[in-house]
DRENTORKOL-3810 file (N, C-alpha, C; in nm, 4 decimals):
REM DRENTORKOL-3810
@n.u->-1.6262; n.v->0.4465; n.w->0.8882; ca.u->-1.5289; ca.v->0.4397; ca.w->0.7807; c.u->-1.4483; c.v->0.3115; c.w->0.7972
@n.u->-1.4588; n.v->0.2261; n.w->0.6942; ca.u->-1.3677; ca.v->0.0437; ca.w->0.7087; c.u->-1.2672; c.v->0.1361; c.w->0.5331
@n.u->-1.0876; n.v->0.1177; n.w->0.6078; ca.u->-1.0040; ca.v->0.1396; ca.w->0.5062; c.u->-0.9302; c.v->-0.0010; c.w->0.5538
@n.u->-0.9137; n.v->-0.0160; n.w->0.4049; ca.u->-0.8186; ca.v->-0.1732; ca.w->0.3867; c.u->-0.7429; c.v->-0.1854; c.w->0.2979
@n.u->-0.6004; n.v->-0.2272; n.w->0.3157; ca.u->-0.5411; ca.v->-0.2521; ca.w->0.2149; c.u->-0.5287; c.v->-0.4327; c.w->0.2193
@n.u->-0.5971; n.v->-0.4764; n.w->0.1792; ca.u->-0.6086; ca.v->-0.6239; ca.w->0.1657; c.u->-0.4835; c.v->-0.7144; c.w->0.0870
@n.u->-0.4369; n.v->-0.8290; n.w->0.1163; ca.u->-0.3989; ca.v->-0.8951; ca.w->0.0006; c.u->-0.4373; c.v->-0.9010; c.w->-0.1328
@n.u->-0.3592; n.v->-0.8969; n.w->-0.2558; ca.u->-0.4294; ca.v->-0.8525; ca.w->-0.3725; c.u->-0.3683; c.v->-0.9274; c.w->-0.4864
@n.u->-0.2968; n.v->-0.9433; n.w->-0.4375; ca.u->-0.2269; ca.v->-1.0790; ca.w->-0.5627; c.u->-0.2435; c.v->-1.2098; c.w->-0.5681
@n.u->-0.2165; n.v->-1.2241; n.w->-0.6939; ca.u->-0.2986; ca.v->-1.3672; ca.w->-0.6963; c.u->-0.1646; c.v->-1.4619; c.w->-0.7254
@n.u->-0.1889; n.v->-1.5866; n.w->-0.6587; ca.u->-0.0835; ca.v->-1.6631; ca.w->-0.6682; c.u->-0.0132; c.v->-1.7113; c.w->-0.7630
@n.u->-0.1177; n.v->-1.6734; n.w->-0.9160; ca.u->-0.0203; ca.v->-1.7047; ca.w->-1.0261; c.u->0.0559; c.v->-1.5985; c.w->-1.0738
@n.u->0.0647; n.v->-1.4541; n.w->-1.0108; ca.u->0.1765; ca.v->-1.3834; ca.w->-1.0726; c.u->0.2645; c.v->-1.4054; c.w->-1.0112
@n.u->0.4369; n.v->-1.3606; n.w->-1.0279; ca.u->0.5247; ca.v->-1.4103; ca.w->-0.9782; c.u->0.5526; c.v->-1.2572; c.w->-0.9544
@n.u->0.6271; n.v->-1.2501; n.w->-0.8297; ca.u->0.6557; ca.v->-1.1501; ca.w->-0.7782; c.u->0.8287; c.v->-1.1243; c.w->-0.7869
@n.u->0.8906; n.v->-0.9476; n.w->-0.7725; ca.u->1.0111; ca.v->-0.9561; ca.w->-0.7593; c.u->1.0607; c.v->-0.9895; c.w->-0.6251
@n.u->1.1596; n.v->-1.0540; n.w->-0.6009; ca.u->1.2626; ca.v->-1.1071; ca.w->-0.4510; c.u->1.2451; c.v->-0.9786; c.w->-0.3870
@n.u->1.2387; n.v->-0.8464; n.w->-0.4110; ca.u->1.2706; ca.v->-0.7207; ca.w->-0.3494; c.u->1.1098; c.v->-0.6973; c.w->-0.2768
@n.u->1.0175; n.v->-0.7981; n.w->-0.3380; ca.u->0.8702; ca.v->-0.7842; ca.w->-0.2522; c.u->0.8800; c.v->-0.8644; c.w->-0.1731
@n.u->0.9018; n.v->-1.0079; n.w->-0.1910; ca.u->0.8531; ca.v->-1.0956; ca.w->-0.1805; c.u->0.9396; c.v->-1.1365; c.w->-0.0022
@n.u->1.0719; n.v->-1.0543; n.w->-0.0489; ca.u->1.1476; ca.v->-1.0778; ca.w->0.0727; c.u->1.1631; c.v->-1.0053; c.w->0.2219
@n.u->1.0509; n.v->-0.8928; n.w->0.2032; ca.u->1.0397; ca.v->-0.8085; ca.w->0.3015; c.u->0.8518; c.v->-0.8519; c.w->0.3238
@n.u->0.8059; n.v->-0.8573; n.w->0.2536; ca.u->0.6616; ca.v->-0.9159; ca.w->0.3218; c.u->0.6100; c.v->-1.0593; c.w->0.3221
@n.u->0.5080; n.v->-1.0584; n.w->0.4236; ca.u->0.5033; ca.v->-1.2294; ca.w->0.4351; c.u->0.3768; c.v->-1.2455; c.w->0.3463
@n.u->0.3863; n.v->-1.3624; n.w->0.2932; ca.u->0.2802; ca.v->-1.4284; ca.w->0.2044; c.u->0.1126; c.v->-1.3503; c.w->0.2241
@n.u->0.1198; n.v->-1.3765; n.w->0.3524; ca.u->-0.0433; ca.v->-1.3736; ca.w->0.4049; c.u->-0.0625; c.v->-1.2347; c.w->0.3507
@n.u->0.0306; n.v->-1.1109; n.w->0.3321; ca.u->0.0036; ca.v->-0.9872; ca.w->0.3654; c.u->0.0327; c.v->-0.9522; c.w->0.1204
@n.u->0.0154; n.v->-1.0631; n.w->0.0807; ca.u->0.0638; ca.v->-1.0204; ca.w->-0.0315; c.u->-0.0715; c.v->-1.1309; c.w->-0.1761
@n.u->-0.0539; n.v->-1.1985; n.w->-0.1044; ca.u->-0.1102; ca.v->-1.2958; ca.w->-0.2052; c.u->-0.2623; c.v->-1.3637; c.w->-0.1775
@n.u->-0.4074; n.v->-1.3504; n.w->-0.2745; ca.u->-0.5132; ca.v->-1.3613; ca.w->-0.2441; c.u->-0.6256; c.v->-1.4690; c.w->-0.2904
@n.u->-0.5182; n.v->-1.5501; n.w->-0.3156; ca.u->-0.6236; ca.v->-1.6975; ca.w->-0.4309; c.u->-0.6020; c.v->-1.6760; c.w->-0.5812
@n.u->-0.6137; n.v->-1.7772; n.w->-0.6514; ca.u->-0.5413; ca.v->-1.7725; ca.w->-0.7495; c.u->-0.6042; c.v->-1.6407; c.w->-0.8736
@n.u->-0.7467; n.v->-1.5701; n.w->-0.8261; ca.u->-0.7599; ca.v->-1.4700; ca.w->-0.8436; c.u->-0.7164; c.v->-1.2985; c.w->-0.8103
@n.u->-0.6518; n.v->-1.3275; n.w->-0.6968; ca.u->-0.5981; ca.v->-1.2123; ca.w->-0.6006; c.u->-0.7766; c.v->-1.1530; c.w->-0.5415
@n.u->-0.8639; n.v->-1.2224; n.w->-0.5654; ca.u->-0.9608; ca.v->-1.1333; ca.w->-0.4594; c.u->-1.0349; c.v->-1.2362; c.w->-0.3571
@n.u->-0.9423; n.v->-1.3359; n.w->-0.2936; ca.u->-1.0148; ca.v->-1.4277; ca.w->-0.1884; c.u->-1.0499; c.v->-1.3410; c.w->-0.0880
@n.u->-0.9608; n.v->-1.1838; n.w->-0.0825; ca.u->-0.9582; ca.v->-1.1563; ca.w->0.0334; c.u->-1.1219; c.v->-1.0547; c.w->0.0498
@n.u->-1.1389; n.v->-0.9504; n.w->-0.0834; ca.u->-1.2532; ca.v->-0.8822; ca.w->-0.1025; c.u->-1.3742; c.v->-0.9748; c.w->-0.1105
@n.u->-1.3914; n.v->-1.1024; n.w->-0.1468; ca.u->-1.4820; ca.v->-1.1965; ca.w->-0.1253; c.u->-1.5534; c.v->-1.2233; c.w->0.0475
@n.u->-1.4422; n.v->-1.2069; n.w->0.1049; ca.u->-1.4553; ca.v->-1.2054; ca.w->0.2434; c.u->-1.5069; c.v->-1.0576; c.w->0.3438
@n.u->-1.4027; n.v->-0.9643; n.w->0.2701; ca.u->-1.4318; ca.v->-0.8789; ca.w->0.3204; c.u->-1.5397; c.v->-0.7392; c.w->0.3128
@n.u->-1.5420; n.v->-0.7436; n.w->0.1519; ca.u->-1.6791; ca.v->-0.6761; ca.w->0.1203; c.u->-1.8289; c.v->-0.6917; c.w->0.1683
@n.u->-1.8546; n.v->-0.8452; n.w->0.1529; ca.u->-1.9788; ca.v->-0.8400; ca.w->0.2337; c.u->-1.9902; c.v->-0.8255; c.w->0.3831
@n.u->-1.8504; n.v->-0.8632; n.w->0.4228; ca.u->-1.8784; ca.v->-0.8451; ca.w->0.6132; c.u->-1.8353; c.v->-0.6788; c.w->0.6336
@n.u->-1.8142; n.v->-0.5627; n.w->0.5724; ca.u->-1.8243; ca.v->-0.4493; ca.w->0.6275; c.u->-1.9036; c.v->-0.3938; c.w->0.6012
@n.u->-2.0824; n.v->-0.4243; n.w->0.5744; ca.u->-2.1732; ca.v->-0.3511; ca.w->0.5954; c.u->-2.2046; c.v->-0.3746; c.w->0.7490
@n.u->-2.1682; n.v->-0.4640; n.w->0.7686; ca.u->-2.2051; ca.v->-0.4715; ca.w->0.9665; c.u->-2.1305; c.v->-0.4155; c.w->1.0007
@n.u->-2.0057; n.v->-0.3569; n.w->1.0032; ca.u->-1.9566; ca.v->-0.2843; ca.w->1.0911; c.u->-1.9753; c.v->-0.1116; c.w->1.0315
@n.u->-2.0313; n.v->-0.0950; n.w->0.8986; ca.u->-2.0444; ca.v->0.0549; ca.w->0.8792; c.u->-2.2260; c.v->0.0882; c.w->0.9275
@n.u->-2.1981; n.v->0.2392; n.w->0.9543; ca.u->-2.3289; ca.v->0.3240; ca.w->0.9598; c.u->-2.4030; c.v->0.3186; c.w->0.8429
@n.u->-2.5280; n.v->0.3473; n.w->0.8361; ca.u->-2.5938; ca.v->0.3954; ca.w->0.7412; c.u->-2.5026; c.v->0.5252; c.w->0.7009
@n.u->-2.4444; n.v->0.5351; n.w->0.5509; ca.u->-2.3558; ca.v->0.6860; ca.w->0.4829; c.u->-2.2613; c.v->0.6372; c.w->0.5284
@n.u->-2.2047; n.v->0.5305; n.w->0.6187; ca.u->-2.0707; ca.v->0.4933; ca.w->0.6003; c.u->-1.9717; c.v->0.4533; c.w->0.4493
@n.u->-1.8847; n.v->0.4570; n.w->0.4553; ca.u->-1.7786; ca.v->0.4365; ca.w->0.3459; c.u->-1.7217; c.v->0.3195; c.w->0.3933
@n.u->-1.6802; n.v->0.2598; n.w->0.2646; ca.u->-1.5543; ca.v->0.1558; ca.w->0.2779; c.u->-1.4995; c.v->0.1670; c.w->0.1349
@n.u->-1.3010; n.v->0.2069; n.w->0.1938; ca.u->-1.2698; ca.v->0.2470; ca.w->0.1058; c.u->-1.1276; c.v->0.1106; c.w->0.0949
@n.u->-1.0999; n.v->0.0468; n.w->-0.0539; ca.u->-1.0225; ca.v->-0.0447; ca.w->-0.0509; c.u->-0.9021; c.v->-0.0021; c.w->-0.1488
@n.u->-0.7701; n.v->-0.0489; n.w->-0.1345; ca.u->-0.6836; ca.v->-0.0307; ca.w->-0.2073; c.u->-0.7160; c.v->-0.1813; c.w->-0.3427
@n.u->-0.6911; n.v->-0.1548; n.w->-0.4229; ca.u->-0.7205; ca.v->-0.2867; ca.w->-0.5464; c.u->-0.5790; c.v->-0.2858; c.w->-0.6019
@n.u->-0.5468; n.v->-0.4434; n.w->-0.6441; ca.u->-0.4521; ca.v->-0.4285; ca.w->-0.7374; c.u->-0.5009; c.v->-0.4118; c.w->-0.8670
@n.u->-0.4149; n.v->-0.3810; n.w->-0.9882; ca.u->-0.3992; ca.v->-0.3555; ca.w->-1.1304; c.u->-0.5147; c.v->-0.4747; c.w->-1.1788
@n.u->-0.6300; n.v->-0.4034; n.w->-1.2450; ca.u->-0.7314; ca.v->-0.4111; ca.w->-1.3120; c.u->-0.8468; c.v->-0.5523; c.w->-1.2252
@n.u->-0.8290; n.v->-0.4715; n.w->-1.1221; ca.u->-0.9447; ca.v->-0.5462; ca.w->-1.0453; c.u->-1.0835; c.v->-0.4547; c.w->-1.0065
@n.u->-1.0732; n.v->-0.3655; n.w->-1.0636; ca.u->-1.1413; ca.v->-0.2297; ca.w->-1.0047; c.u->-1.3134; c.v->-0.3007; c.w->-1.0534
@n.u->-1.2895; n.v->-0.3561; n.w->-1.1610; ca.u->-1.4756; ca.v->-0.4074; ca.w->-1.2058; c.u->-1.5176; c.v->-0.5205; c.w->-1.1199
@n.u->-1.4103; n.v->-0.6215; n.w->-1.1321; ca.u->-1.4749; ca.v->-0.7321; ca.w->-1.0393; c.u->-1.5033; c.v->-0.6866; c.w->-0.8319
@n.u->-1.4262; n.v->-0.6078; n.w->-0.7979; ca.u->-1.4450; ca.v->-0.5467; ca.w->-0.6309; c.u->-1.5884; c.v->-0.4275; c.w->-0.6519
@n.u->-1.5580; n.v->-0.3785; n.w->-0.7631; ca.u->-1.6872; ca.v->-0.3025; ca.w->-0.7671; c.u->-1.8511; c.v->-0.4093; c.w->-0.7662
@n.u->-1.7745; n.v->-0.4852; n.w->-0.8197; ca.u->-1.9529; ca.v->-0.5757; ca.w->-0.8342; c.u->-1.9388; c.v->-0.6480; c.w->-0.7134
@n.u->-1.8789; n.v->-0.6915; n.w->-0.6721; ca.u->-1.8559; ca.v->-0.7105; ca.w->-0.5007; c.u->-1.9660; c.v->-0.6332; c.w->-0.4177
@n.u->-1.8605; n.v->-0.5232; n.w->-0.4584; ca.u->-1.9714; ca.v->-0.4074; ca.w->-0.3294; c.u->-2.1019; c.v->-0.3703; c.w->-0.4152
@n.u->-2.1129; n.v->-0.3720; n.w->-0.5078; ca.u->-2.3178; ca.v->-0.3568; ca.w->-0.5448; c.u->-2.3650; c.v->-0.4487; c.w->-0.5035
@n.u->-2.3393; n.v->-0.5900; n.w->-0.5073; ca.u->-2.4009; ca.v->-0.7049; ca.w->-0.4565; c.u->-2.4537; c.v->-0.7194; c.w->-0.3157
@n.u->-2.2963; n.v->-0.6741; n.w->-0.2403; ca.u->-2.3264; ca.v->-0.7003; ca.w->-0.0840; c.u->-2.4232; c.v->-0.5412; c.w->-0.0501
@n.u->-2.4371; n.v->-0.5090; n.w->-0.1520; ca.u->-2.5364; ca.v->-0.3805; ca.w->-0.1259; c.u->-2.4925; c.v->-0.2403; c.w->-0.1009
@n.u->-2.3980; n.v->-0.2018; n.w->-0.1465; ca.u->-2.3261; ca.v->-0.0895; ca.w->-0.1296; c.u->-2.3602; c.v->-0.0048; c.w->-0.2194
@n.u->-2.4175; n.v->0.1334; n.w->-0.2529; ca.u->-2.4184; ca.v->0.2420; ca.w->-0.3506; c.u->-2.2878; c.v->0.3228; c.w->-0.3331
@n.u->-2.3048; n.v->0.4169; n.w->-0.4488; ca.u->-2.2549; ca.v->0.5165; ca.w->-0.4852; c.u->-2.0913; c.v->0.4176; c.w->-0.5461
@n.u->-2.1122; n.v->0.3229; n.w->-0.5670; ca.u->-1.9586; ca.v->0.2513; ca.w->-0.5900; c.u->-1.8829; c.v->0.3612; c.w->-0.7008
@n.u->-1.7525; n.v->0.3362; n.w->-0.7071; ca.u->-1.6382; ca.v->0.3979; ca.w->-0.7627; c.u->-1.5352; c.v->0.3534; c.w->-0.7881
@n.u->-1.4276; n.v->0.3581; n.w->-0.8546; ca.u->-1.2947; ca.v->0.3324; ca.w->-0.9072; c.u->-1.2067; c.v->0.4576; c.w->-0.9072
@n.u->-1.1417; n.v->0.4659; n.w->-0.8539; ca.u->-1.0547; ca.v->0.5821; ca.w->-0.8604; c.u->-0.9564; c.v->0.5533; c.w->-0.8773
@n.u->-0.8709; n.v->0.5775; n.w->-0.9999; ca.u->-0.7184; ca.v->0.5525; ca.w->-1.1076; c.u->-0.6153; c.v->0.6353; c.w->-0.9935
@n.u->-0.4917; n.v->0.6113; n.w->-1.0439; ca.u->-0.3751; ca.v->0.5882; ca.w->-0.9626; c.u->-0.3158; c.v->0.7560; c.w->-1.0617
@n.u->-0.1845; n.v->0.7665; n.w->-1.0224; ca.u->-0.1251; ca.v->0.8729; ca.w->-1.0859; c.u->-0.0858; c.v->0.8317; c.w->-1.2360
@n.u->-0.0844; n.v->0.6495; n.w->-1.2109; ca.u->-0.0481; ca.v->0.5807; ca.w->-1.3472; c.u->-0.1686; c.v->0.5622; c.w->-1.4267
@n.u->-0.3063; n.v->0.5942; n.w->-1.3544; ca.u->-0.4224; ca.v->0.5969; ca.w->-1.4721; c.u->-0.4898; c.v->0.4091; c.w->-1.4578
@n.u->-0.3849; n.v->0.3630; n.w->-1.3366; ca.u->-0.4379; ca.v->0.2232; ca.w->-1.2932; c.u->-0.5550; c.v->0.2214; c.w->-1.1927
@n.u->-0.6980; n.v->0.1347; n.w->-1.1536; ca.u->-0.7474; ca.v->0.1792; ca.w->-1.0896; c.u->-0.6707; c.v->0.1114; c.w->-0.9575
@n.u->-0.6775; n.v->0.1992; n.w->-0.8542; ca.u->-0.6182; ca.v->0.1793; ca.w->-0.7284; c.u->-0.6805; c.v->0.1390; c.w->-0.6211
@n.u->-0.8633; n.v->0.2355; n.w->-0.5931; ca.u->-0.8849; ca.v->0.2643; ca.w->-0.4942; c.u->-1.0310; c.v->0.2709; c.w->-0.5367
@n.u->-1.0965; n.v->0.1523; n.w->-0.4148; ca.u->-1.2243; ca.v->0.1743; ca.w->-0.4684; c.u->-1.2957; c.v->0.2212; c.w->-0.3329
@n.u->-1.4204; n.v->0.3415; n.w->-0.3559; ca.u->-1.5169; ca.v->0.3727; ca.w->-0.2386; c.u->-1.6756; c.v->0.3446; c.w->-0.2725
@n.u->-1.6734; n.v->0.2911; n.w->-0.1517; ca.u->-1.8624; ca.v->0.2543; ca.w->-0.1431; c.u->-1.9088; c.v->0.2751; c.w->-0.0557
@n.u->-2.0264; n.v->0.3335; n.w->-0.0601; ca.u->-2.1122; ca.v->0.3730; ca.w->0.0644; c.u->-2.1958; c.v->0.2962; c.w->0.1282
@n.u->-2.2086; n.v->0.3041; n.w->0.2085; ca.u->-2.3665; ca.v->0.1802; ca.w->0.2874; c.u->-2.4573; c.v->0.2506; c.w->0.2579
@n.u->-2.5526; n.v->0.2309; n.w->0.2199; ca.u->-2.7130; ca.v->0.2857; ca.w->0.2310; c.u->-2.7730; c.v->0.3407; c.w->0.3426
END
């Protein structure tokens, strides 16, 4: 099981002082797309999962299609999007083969 809450923002949204001032950059912001970080990290956790392993990621607000094609690419089935209490997708799971 690989759980991550990755950097997810992208450097052109602007954030409120009440985020921005309690976390550090590295832990908030991900290329001017917000997914430098799933670029990196999707394809390198099929080496560390089992065959039926999971990797499950937190996403920011409407990234759920582009991290999903992420993980079909680097070869992951059963992909998913799973919406938030706000109906945003939040949380994506993929299995290793």
């Amino acid at each position: 099981l690989v759980v991550s809450n990755p950097p997810y923002v992208s450097t052109a949204e602007p954030l409120d002082a009440s985020v921005t001032s309690w976390e550090p950059a590295e832990a908030l912001y991900a290329g001017s797309t917000g997914l430098d970080a799933y670029r990196t990290l999707v394809p390198e956790a099929g080496e560390w999962l089992a065959p039926g392993g999971a990797l499950v990621l937190e996403l920011g607000a409407g990234q759920g299609e582009a991290v999903g094609e992420l993980a079909q690419r680097a070869g992951f089935v059963a992909v998913r999007v799973v919406a938030d209490l706000a109906g945003l997708d939040r949380t994506l799971v993929a299995e290793r083969p």
